[in-house]
N, C-alpha and C positions, 0 to 999 in steps of 0.2 A: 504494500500500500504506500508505503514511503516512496517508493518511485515512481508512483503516480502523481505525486503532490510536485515533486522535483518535477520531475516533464511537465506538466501545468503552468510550473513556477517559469520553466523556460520558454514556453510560447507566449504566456503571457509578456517575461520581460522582451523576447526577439518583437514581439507587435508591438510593444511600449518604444524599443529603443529604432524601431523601423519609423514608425511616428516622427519620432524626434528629430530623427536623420533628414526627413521630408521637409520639416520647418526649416531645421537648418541649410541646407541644401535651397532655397526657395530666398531666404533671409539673404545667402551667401550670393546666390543668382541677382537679385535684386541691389544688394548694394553694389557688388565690383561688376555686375555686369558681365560676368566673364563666363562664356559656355565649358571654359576648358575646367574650371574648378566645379562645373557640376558635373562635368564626366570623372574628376577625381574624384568626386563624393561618391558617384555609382558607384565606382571600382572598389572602392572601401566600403561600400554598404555591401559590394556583391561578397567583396572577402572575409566581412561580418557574418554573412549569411553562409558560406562553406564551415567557417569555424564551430558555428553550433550547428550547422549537420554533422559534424565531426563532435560532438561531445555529446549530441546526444545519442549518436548510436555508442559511444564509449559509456556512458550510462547506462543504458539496454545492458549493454555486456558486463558491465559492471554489478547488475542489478540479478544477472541470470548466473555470474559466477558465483551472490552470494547467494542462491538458491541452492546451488550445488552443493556447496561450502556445508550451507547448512542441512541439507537433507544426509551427507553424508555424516555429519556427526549423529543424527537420529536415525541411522542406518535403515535408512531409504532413498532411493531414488527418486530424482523430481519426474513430475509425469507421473506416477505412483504406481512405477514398473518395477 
């Protein structure tokens, strides 16, 4: 259940901090005028976005090795084989 709440926790904040990036990005466009720094901002919002595809399948995994972990000290198998 705890890494349910964790995953949760992390779509929520990746939609919070996607948000933000947008104002900023629109704030950043609008004062300098410049299209090249809102293609730097995509680029960093894209590379924001790899990173937590990356942590959260590392949480998945992280979450099914304590499964293991633990079914194995109550000498049983997860899946309840």
């Amino acid at each position: 259940m705890r890494g349910g709440f964790a995953f949760a926790g992390l779509v929520v904040s990746s939609v919070w901090a996607d948000l933000r990036f947008r104002l900023e990005k629109r704030e950043l466009e609008l004062s300098s005028g410049s299209l090249e720094l809102g293609r730097e901002v995509d680029a960093l919002r894209e590379g924001l976005r790899d990173t937590r595809a990356q942590l959260a399948e590392m949480q998945e995994r992280l979450g099914f090795a304590e499964l293991v972990l633990t079914a194995g000290r109550e000498g049983r198998r997860p899946g309840g084989r």
